[in-house]
Every structure is written in structure tokens, then in C-alpha cells.
C-alpha positions, 0 to 999 in steps of 0.5 A: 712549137707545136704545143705553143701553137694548140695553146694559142689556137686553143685561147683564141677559139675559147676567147671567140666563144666567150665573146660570143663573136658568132656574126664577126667576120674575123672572131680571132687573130693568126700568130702574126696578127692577122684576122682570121675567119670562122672557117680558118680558125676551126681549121688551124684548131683541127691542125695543131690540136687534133685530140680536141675535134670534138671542141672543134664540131662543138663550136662549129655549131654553136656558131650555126645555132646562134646563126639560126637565131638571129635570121629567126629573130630579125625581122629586117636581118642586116647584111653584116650583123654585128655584136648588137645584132647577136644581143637580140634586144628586139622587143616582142609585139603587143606588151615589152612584158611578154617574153616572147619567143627567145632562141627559137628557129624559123621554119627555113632553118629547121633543116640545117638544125637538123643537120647539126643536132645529128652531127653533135650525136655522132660525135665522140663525146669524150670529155667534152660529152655534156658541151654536146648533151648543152648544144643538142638541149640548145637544138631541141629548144628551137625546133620545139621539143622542149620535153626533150630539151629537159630530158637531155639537161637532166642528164647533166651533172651541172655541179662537176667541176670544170678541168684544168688540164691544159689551160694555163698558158688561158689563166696566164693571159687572162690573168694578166688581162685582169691585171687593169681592172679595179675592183670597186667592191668587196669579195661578199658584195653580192653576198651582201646584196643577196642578203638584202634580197634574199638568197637567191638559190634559197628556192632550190635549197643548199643541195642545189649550191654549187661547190665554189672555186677559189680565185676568178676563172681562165677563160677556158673555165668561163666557157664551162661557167656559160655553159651551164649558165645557159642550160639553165636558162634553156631549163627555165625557158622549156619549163615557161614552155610546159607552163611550169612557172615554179620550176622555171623560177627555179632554174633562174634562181641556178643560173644566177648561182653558177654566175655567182662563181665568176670573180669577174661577176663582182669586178666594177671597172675602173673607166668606161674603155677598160668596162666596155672591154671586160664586158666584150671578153665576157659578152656572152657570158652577160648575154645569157645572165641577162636573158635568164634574170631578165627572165625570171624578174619579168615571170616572179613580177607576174606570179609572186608577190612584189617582195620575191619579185624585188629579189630578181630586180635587184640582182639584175641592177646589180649585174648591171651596173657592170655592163656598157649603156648601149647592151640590150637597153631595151631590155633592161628598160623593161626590167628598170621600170618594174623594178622602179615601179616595185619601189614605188609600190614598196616605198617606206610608209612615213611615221611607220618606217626607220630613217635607216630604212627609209634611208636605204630605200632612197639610195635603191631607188636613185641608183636604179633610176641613175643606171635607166637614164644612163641607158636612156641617154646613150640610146635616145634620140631628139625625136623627130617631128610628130614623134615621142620618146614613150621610153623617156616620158615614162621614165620621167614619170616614174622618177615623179612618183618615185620623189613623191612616194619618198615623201616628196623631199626637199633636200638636194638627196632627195629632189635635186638629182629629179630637177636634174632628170626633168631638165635632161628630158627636155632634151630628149623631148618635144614641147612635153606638157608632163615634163613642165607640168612636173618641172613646176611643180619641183621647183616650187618645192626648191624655193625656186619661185622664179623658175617655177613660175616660168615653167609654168608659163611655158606649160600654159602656152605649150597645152593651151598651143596644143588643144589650138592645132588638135581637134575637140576630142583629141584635146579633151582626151589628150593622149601620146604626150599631152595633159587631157581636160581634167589634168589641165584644170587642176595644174591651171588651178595649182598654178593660179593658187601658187601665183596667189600664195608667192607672188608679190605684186599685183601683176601676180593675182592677174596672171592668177586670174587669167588662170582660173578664167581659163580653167573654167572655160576648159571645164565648159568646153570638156565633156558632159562627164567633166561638167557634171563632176561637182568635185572640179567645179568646187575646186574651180570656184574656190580658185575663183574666190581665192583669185578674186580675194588676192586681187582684193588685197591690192585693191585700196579703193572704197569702191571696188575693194567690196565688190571684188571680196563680194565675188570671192565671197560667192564663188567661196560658198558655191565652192563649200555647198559642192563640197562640204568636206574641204576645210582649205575652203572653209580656211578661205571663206574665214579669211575673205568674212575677216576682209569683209570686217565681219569677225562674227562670221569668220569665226564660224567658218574658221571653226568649221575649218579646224572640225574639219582637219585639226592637224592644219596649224594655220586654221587654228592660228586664224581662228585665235586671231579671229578670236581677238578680233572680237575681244575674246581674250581667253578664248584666243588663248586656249584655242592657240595651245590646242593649236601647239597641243595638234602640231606636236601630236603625231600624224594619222596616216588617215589624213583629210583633204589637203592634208598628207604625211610627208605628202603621201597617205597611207592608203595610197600605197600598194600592198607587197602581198600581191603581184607586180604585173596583171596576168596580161603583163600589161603595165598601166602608165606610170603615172598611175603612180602618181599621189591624187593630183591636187589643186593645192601647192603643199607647204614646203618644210620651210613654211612649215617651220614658219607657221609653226613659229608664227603661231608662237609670236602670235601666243606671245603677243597675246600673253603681252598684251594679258599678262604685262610686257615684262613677264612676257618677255620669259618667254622670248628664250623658248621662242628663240631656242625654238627657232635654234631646234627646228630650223630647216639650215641649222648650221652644223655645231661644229662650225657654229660661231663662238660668241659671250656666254650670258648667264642669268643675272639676278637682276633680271634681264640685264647684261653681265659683261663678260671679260674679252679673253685677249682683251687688256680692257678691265671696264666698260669701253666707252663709245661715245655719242651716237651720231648720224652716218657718214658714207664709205666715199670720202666725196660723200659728206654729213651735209650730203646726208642733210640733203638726202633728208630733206629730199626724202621729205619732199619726195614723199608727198608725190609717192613711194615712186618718187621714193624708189627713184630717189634711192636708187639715185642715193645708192648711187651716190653712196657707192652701195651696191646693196641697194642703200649705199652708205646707209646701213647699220657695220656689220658686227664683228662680235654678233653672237650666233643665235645658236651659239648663245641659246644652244644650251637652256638659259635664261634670255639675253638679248646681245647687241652689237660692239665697238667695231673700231673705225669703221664708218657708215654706222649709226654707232661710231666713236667719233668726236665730232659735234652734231647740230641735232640733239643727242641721246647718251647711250650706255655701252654693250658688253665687250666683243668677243672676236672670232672668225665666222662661218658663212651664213647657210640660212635661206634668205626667206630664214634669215628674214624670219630671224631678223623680224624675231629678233626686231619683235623682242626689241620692240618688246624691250622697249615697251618694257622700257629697255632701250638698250636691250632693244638696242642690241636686238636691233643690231642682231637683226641687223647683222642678219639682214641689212635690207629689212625696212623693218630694222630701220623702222624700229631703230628709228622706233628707239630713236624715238623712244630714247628723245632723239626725233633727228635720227628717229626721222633720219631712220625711218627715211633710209626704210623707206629707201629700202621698201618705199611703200612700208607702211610702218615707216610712212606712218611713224615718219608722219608720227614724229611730223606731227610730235609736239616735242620738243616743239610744236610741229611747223606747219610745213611738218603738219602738211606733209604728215597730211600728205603722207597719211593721206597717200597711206590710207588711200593705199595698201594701208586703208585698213591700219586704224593707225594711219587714220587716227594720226590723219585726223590730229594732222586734220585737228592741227590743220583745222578740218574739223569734219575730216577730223571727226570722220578719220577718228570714226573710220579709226575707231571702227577698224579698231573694233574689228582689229585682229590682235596681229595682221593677218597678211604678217601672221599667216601665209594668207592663201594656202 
């Protein structure tokens, strides 16, 4: 019995000092359960194991000395401290960096610890002699006397083995303990992660490794573990003392080793309860292991360079992943941000690193940002009215640069899990401008125009709030949370640019506007320093002339369209005479002289442009056009295959301005040579991280892929027009197996639809039917006439389709508002929710996969959609019925190949790009005079995107081409139900107004072509020389003479400065 009792007292004590339980009240139980006190505890320990008193005055002071540190660490002591109280995570004055004065004894304790050093000498030591030289080294730090704090450890064997006599009644329990937890990692996990780092003992050499022990210590083992844990975090400290920093980062480098021996040290628990309470049975094993790796992170951040320094912090992240939020988070915030800020300044340099590295840099980084804002969350609070969150709002800086120094991804890996921590701070913050100012700028990155745009409107109103109710100095300084003058400017100014470059509408370029006006009068208001820098003054005229050039494109009036690109004009120069080293203006000053109509002189500036940043494919896309403009033929064609020849050549790290690799430069990466810290240990804002802040929105990898493959259209369009239709059209299969290459949503190859394999055919581009396996059809099925749709709903009949016609007809010479109303008012009456009710093309049951078809190198052939049984709604429909319209045979596709298809994960803005490339090989067949294949490339666009105006207008182009004016009429009406203001389809439907044939156009028809054309040039399509001509043979026909002749000259001069492809359709028209 009496065994049974010293076994169970004994477990209690050990299980007390392990929790490191010095402030509890009741650190331990009685038999019966009861809480019991320090005092009784010791008491009832001396009783039943008198042989071990010596533990007893040992533990009794431990418990006095950590006494002693807490009244000397609080400067407000609580009346019942607590476990928190006993972590000592208060931060020291001045730097977080500044280690402080850790386990030291204030001068009112310094009797009672001298009391306590003499009764640990005049005990018998035994065997338990080094736990009193480990407690008098304890005492001997704090009273100051750190040589012979020293002295005493030196004496100390560190590598003994710890004794197993009389612990297995400790083992059992706390082997049955252990039995709940999971272990999430393997046994060499932290080998591994020392591997990485590199061995952290290596400094002190293999004689210095301690011998391991099998299998996870009992607790009575764990307290000797500790011990020697936290004698080599007192080495380290006297060391730091004594200013010996080698042999302080020496000792640190031991203590991480003896914590290396604990199986416990590599356990993850299975759930937050069964964490929290492994971590409250170890407690004070942890409070050590932090304080000596938290130590040696901070000394190695300071005196090595960042390499050895990421050792320390990694091992930290490591053995912290192990521990509750709420243990010392101020602490490890401290460690969190210089091991976030050492990523930083060690990210991957793009073109130079692997992808594995890269790879597992990422990963690094994201888990260490995870832990911090874990411990973040757990510990903030709102802040309360006039108050901030320093610790947030840096943290959410440094996740910024670390997106940025990662390349600036836009993958859900790389931003998604930043948008996310932008959004969380907003709740832990108040009205931050750098939480919206970064917010916009990551969700422009995710395509997310819509939000981006909000979030950018609540910075404007959040700043421009801010400076009302500040001072002038405060305002122009900023400070705490909010954007100084200069900051403000040039995300005014990125804003304004992204307005102009995604908006769709004119209300877009007058919010832009607004933006650069209010730009300019922040730069006036700053200080003399900010209105002398001609660098911000440059930007803000450029955004000015880029502003006033949007504003221009929507601007039709004879009258004010000049003035307005005159303004942006000189705003444009005033920008490139401050400074003559940005091609971006040059880029923009090429584009407003091609506005202008003035070739000659853009072309100058476009070269400009292309001397200035060679890697940039949009200028030497704008110099080829340019170049057509002026009838330059060759010329445009040499300067696109150098434009290919730059793109596909390989970066230089040295890049120009507006232009960076993977969004960063090499020159904006820290060298790993030297050390993390300043001497000072003062940290400059994360911020500072930070890529150069830049007025210009970099293009996302999706416009990359979309100007490289504009770039090839425009290539292809010129050989057409040089060489013939017909050798051009060998060259679509490069095109297409180009887009099939480099599409940022290729659909995996193993969920890619099957669909016909089409070989080459020896007669050219024609279709070899391949037979359908399953299929018992031997020829060609037979589909019948084409014949105009009929809706879904039954209540909706052919006639109905007349009337739509005929109210389309009429609605169109009052405007494309008249239009839009109107097709809301057919969805409604068609039953379509898409916007076109019944009116749209089946969708195609056999359409090939674009990358299934051209997956291998083969010859193109263009697909066409099949017979899709009886499903109605479609042009192309086996049906019986008579039409009163004329008819056009149309000669069968190949047969279906039926099979299930994968949703479709292309963006829409990609499924629009593919859609217009499969409508521009159409309009290539049918030059060639290939309707059928036009045919079947119309129908693939129209699988991928049904509410493309541009579908319906070249359908109604074939409609045309094939002598059926009814459906050609009919099509290009529905277009317009989708877009009522595409001007293709205004103008071809007044084209088959005023076509002769079969017969010449009624007078009604002349009129309204009249109507049409003249709403289209006195529109957004005054400049297609197109509309012009066709409103003079409406003038011819009508007997305007004059207006006649006036029209085809207006006609004839936009032809002469024509560009070989618009420029709005063929570039993205502001960078």
C-alpha cells in the first residue's frame, strides 16, 4: 500500500512539474480526487517517499524561482495568475525583436532567492545532484551572475542517461495517455525537416549529439528531458549576457537536440481538445522549447545570414504546429514575421529556380502564413474606436508580398487562400485602406472585375474620408492605417487604368475620369517634394491622356470626338517629355495618333515603343497593324514574326518599365548573404516587401494567352489577304493546335470528349465520314431543308416567328434601345432564360472537342455539328413542312459520334475567344467558298457559346453566301437581340436591305437600310468605312446625290487609313 501511494504521489509531483503548474492553486489530485495544494502535495510526497526529499526541495524551489520570475516579469501582476500568466508572453519595450530580460529577479525578490540557492547547497544531493547544480544555474541567472551560472552547467554531464528505477507505475500512465493520440507524421519527419534546413546540431559537431532513447519518455523521464532543456537555454542566455553569440547559437542549437529525444515531439494530435491537452501535460517542456528556439531565430536573424537564420525558423514552425493558438502568440508572431519576411527575401527567382523548388517554397510559405493567422484569430479582437491591429495589418502585408515574390500567381494555390486572408482581415479591422487597396488589386488578378471594382470604390470613399476629418499634414504623411499622397496617387491612377482597360461602358471611363482628376489634385495639395517628382506627374498625365482617350471611343460626335483625342493627345506627349523611358506611353501615344487617323505618325511612336521594351507583344501587334494602315504589306509581316520570334524567346531577369517576370525583377530580391535583422533589431514595415508600386494593371496569364493569340490572327489574316484564302486556310490547324497548347483551362486529357478522328484527305480540306461505331447507317443520313426555328413552347408558332421579324424591322430605325427592349420582350415569349428564348442554335450531341480533334498534328478539318434527333429550336432540323421563303439544299455533315461530355471548364472570356477563332475559320471557308465547312465551324462556335452576336451574324453571312436572303435577314436580327448595338449585324442587315437580288429592294427596304446605316455611323461605328459606303447606294437608291457623294468620300478616306483588323478587336486597346 505504501508503494502504491509513493508511486501515485510521485506521478503527481512529476505530472505537476511537467505541466509546469508553478501559479495553480491545486497543481495535483489526493487519492479520492480531491484538489490538493502545492503545500499538501509536497507534504504528502515527504510522507509516503521519504528516501526522495531531496525532489521534494528541488521542486519546492523551482516552484519559488518561477515565482520570482513572474512577479519580475508583470508589470500589473494578476491577483491569481494563471497558466498564460506563467508563459510570460509580454513583449519587451522598444523592438518585439529585442530579447529582453528573460528569468531575471527583481531587486524585492533577491532575498528570498538567496535563501533558496543556500537551502539547494545544503542539500544532499544524491542522485538527484545535477537537478540541484540545473536549479542553482536557474538561480545564479537571475541574481545576475551569469559566469557562474556557466560554471555550475559546465559541470554537468548533459549526455547521462536519465534512470528507470522507479517509474513504471509514470510509463503506464502515461503510455495509456498517449494511447488517444494520433500521430499525423512519421518517426524521420523532423529528420527530414532538419535535412531541409540543415542539421541543427551540426553546429556543435556528432560529439555533441546526445545518445537517443528508443520509444517516448514517461513523464519522470520528460522531466529530466526538461531539465537539460532548459539548461541549455540558460547556457544560451548567459552566453547572449557575456556577448558570446556563437556560443549562444550553440547552445540553442543542444536544446533543440535534447528536444529531438521526445516521441512526443513529432506527435500531431488528432483534434484541437486532444492538442490542447497533450500540450497542457508537457506545457513546460514547450515553454522552454519556445523560449530557446525563439531565441536562437531572433540571435541568427541578426548575426547570420538568412539561410542559417531559416534553419532556426523553420524548426520553430515546426514545433509549433504542435502547440494551442492562444500559447505566447506574441511571441511567436515575432518569430512568424521574420521567418515570413526570410521567405520573402529568399523567394524562388523566376526563370532560374526548378518548379519542385518553387513548389515547395509555396507550400513553406503558405503553412507558416496559415499557422500566424490562426494564432492571429484566436488572440485579435475588432479593434476598438481609434485603435488598430499593428499585428494584422502587417501580417496582411507580408502575405502580399509574399503573393508577389511568388510570382504574383493566379491559380486558387497561389491567390485564393491571400483573397481569402484579405477578407478575414476586414474583420479584424476598421475601415483599412491597405486591406482594400490590396483586396482590389487580387481580385482584379482573379478575373473578379466586379468585385475588384467595388473594392475599389470603397478605397476611394475610405482614403478620400480620411484625409476630410485629418489634418493637412496628417493626410499627406498618412501613418497608422492609412495611404500617404504618393500611395494614394498611384492606386487613384491603377484604378482609373483598370476602369479603362475592363470597363464596358461609358459610365466606366467617367468613373475613370473622375479618378485621374482626383489623382491630380492630391498630387497639387502634397508637398513641394511630391509636386516636384516629374516621375508622378508623368504617370498622372498619362492616366489623364489614357482617360481622355477611353472617353473618346465613346464619343461619335464629329464635334467633340477631335477635341477630346486632342487633350489626350497632350497630356500623352507632356507624359513622354518627363519621361522619355516609358514605352507603355509611347504604346498609348501610337494608338490616340492611329484615332487621330494619322498612320504616319503612330507608326513612329509604335516603334518607339517596341525600341523601348522588345519583350512587350502588344506593341509590335500595334506597329503590324499600323503598318497595314499605310499599305506596307511586307513590312507588317516581317514585324509580327519578330513580334512571335521576342515572345517566344526567354526572359531577361533585367526587365524595363511595365514589364517583369512573373511580376517580379531580379533586382528586387534580397541577397541570402546577409542578415535577416539590422543590429538594431528594428524591422522596416513589411511593406517594404513590397514589388515597386506601379500605376499599370500587369496582364493576367489569360490576356497573355489572348494577345499572343490575337497576334497570330492578325498573322494569318495578313498571309489571306497576300497569299489567297486557300493557302491561308493551312495554317488554321497551327492556330488551333496553338490554342489547344497554351490555354490557361485545358481540360485534363483524361476527361477530354472523345469525338471523329479526321485525317487528311486527298482532296484537300474536305470531310472523310467516318463510320459511327454503333451506328447501323452505311451512307450519308439525309437531314432535309433548312427551315426557320420553331420555339420549345408549343404556344409559340412559325407565325409568331414572322411578327418577331417584322417588329425587329420596325424597332430598328428608333434605336438599339428599342431593340434590347424588344428581346427581353421575345425571351419572354420564347420561354428562354438565356436571353434569346427559343432562338438558338441545339446544342451539338457529337461536337468534337477542340482538343480532342487536334490533340495529335493533323491536317485541319473543320467539324460541324450533326443530325441531333427532334430536338427543336434550331436552324438545322429534319422536318417536312413547307417554308414560303426560298430554300438552300444543304449537303450533310459527317455522322455523330455520341458520348458523354465533361462540363466545360474554360472561363467564359476563353470560351468567347474560342468561339470568335472557330467563327473567323468560317468566315475563311466561306471566302474559299466552302460553305459547308463554314457551316460546321459556325455550329462549333456555336456549342461553345450561344449568346455570341458574333455566331448569328456570320450564320446569317452564310445564310447569304448560300442565296437564302429570308434566313440571312432572320439571323441577323436574333444577333441583334442578343448585342443591340453590334455593328456587323446592323450593317449586313441593311446589306441584304438593299441587295437586288432576287429582286430589287422596295422602297420600305431602302428606307430602313437608310435608317439603320445612318444610326451606325452617327454611332459607335463612324468609323467602319463599311456603313458609309452602303449609306450612300441607300442615298443612290433614294436620290441624294450629294449625300451619295459625300458618303463615299468620307468612305474612301477611313479606307486609306484603315488598319488591316480593328484595333479595339485585335488588341486589348489600354494597357
Amino acid at each position: 500500500m505504501a508503494n502504491l501511494k509513493a508511486s501515485f504521489f510521485g506521478m503527481q509531483l512529476h505530472s505537476a512539474l511537467c505541466r509546469g503548474a508553478w501559479a495553480d492553486p491545486t497543481p495535483a489530485k489526493a487519492r479520492n480526487g480531491s484538489p490538493i495544494s502545492w503545500v499538501e502535495l509536497l507534504r504528502k510526497f515527504r510522507k509516503h517517499c521519504p528516501e526522495e526529499q531531496v525532489l521534494a526541495v528541488i521542486a519546492s524551489q523551482n516552484q519559488s524561482l518561477n515565482l520570482l520570475h513572474l512577479k519580475s516579469n508583470s508589470s500589473n501582476p494578476n491577483p491569481r495568475p494563471g497558466p498564460d500568466d506563467v508563459d510570460n508572453d509580454a513583449q519587451s519595450l522598444g523592438s518585439p525583436y529585442l530579447l529582453g530580460a528573460d528569468c531575471h529577479i527583481e531587486e524585492e525578490g533577491i532575498d528570498e532567492a538567496r535563501a533558496g540557492l543556500r537551502e539547494l547547497e545544503s542539500a544532499k544531493a544524491g542522485r538527484h545532484g545535477e537537478s540541484i547544480k540545473f536549479t542553482k544555474a536557474c538561480y545564479h541567472y537571475g541574481l545576475g551572475e551569469y559566469q557562474q551560472c556557466l560554471d555550475t552547467l559546465s559541470s554537468i554531464d548533459f549526455l547521462l542517461e536519465p534512470s528507470l528505477t522507479d517509474v513504471s507505475a509514470a510509463s503506464t500512465v502515461s503510455t495509456a495517455r498517449s494511447g488517444s493520440i494520433s500521430s499525423a507524421i512519421t518517426p524521420n519527419t523532423l529528420e527530414v525537416a532538419l535535412s531541409r534546413t540543415g542539421s541543427v546540431a551540426g553546429s556543435i559537431g556528432s560529439a555533441g549529439l546526445p545518445r537517443r532513447v528508443s520509444g517516448e519518455l514517461s513523464e519522470m523521464q520528460e522531466w529530466w528531458v526538461v531539465e537539460r532543456l532548459r539548461g541549455r537555454c540558460y547556457e544560451g542566455m548567459a552566453h547572449e549576457k557575456l556577448d558570446n553569440v556563437s556560443a549562444a547559437l550553440t547552445a540553442y542549437d543542444a536544446a533543440a537536440t535534447s528536444l529531438e529525444r521526445l516521441a512526443l515531439a513529432k506527435t500531431i494530435p488528432s483534434g484541437d481538445r486532444q492538442k490542447w491537452e497533450m500540450f497542457n501535460r508537457h506545457r513546460e517542456l514547450w515553454r522552454w522549447a519556445e523560449r530557446a528556439l525563439r531565441r536562437a531565430a531572433i540571435l541568427a536573424s541578426t548575426t547570420k545570414d538568412i539561410q542559417e537564420a531559416l534553419r532556426f525558423l523553420r524548426l520553430y514552425t515546426f514545433y509549433s504546429s504542435r502547440w494551442p493558438s492562444t500559447f505566447r502568440p506574441s511571441s511567436r508572431g515575432v518569430v512568424y514575421t521574420l521567418c515570413l519576411r526570410a521567405l520573402c527575401l529568399t523567394a524562388p527567382i523566376p526563370l532560374k529556380t526548378s518548379n519542385s523548388a518553387r513548389q515547395k517554397w509555396l507550400e513553406d510559405s503558405h503553412r507558416v502564413a496559415k499557422e500566424y493567422k490562426a494564432v492571429l484569430h484566436a488572440t485579435k479582437r475588432f479593434p476598438r474606436a481609434g485603435r488598430i491591429n499593428p499585428a494584422v495589418l502587417d501580417f496582411v502585408d507580408l502575405c502580399m508580398a509574399i503573393w508577389e515574390r511568388g510570382g504574383c500567381g493566379e491559380s486558387d494555390a497561389e491567390i485564393g487562400w491571400v483573397v481569402d486572408t484579405m477578407w478575414w482581415a476586414t474583420k479584424l479591422t476598421f475601415q483599412s485602406h491597405r486591406v482594400m487597396r490590396h483586396l482590389t488589386r487580387l481580385l482584379l488578378a482573379t478575373e473578379n472585375l466586379l468585385q475588384a471594382k467595388r473594392a475599389f470604390g470603397v478605397y476611394v470613399q475610405l482614403v478620400s474620408k480620411a484625409r476630410e476629418t485629418s489634418t493637412g499634414e496628417e493626410a499627406r504623411e498618412g501613418g497608422h492605417d492609412r495611404d500617404d499622397d504618393r500611395t494614394f496617387i498611384l492606386a487613384l491612377l491603377f484604378g482609373a487604368r483598370m476602369l479603362c482597360r475592363y470597363g464596358a461602358s461609358e459610365v466606366d471611363a467617367m468613373e475613370a475620369d473622375r479618378m485621374v482628376h482626383l489623382a491630380e489634385q492630391v498630387r497639387v495639395g502634397g508637398d513641394q517634394a511630391l509636386r516636384d517628382d516629374d516621375k508622378v506627374l508623368a504617370k498622372v498625365r498619362k492616366g489623364q491622356g489614357i482617360v481622355g482617350a477611353a472617353l473618346a471611343t465613346f464619343d461619335a460626335q464629329p464635334s467633340s470626338r477631335p477635341k477630346k483625342l486632342a487633350t489626350a493627345l497632350s497630356n500623352l506627349v507632356s507624359s513622354s517629355e518627363l519621361d522619355p523611358t516609358s514605352a507603355n506611353t509611347f504604346y498609348h501615344l501610337a494608338l490616340v495618333q492611329a484615332m487621330s487617323r494619322h498612320p504616319d505618325e503612330a507608326v513612329v511612336l509604335a516603334r518607339q515603343a517596341v525600341e523601348l521594351n522588345p519583350k512587350e507583344p502588344r506593341a509590335w501587334h500595334l506597329l503590324g497593324l499600323l503598318l497595314t494602315a499605310r499599305g506596307d504589306w511586307k513590312s507588317a509581316r516581317s514585324i509580327l514574326e519578330l513580334g512571335l520570334e521576342e515572345e517566344t524567346l526567354p526572359d531577361d531577369p533585367d526587365v524595363s518599365e511595365g514589364r517583369r517576370v512573373n511580376g517580379a525583377s531580379e533586382d528586387t530580391y534580397h541577397s541570402s548573404e546577409v542578415p535577416l535583422m539590422p543590429e538594431d533589431r528594428i524591422l522596416p514595415p513589411s511593406s517594404t516587401l513590397h514589388l515597386p508600386p506601379s500605376d499599370i494593371p500587369p496582364p493576367t496569364a489569360a490576356e497573355k494567352f489572348e494577345i499572343s493569340l490575337q497576334l497570330r490572327i492578325t498573322q494569318l489574316t495578313l498571309m489571306e489577304l497576300a497569299e489567297g484564302a486557300e493557302i491561308a486556310s493551312h495554317r488554321w490547324p497551327e492556330l488551333f493546335s496553338y490554342f489547344s497548347e497554351h490555354s490557361t483551362s485545358i481540360t485534363p486529357p483524361s476527361s477530354r470528349r472523345q469525338s471523329i478522328d479526321m485525317p487528311q484527305s486527298e482532296q484537300g480540306h474536305e470531310y472523310v465520314f467516318i463510320k459511327s461505331g454503333g451506328s447501323e447507317e452505311q451512307g450519308i443520313p439525309s437531314i432535309g431543308v433548312i427551315e426557320p426555328p420553331t420555339p420549345v413552347r408549343s404556344s409559340y408558332t412559325h407565325e409568331d416567328d414572322k411578327k418577331i421579324g417584322q417588329k425587329v424591322s420596325q424597332k430598328l430605325l428608333k434605336g438599339p434601345k428599342h431593340i434590347h427592349q424588344l428581346g427581353k420582350r421575345i425571351t419572354r415569349a420564347g420561354g428562354g432564360g438565356n436571353g434569346l428564348g427559343s432562338m438558338r442554335l441545339p446544342q451539338a450531341a457529337s461536337a468534337p472537342d477542340l482538343h480532342a480533334v487536334l490533340g495529335s498534328v493533323k491536317p485541319y478539318q473543320a467539324s460541324s455539328i450533326h443530325s441531333r434527333g427532334s430536338r427543336v429550336g434550331s436552324f438545322f432540323r429534319v422536318n417536312g413542312h413547307e417554308n414560303d421563303g426560298e430554300r438552300a439544299t444543304i449537303s450533310p455533315p459527317p455522322p455523330p459520334v455520341f458520348y458523354n461530355s465533361p462540363p466545360n471548364r474554360r472561363s467564359k472570356r476563353e470560351t468567347r475567344l474560342l468561339s470568335n477563332l472557330w467563327l473567323a475559320s468560317a468566315a475563311n471557308f466561306r471566302r474559299m467558298g466552302k460553305t459547308e465547312q463554314a457551316r460546321g465551324a459556325i455550329m462549333e462556335a456555336e456549342v461553345l457559346d450561344e449568346q455570341n452576336p458574333a455566331v448569328w451574324d456570320q450564320l446569317g453571312l452564310y445564310f447569304a453566301a448560300v442565296g437564302n436572303k429570308e434566313l440571312a435577314i432572320k439571323t441577323f436580327q436574333k444577333a441583334l437581340v442578343i448585342d443591340s448595338e453590334y455593328i456587323s449585324a446592323l450593317i449586313h442587315l441593311a446589306q441584304q436591305y438593299l441587295d437586288p437580288t432576287p429582286s430589287p429592294p422596295s422602297e420600305r427596304a431602302v428606307d430602313l437600310a437608310a435608317g439603320i446605316l445612318t444610326y451606325v455611323t452617327q454611332g459607335l461605328g463612324w468609323d467602319v468605312p463599311e456603313a458609309w459606303y452602303f449609306l450612300a447606294k441607300a442615298c443612290r437608291l433614294q436620290g441624294r446625290k450629294t449625300r451619295e457623294q459625300e458618303c463615299l468620300i468620307y468612305a474612301l478616306q477611313l479606307q486609306e487609313t484603315r488598319c488591316l483588323r480593328p484595333l479595339l478587336v485585335a488588341l486589348p486597346i489600354w494597357l
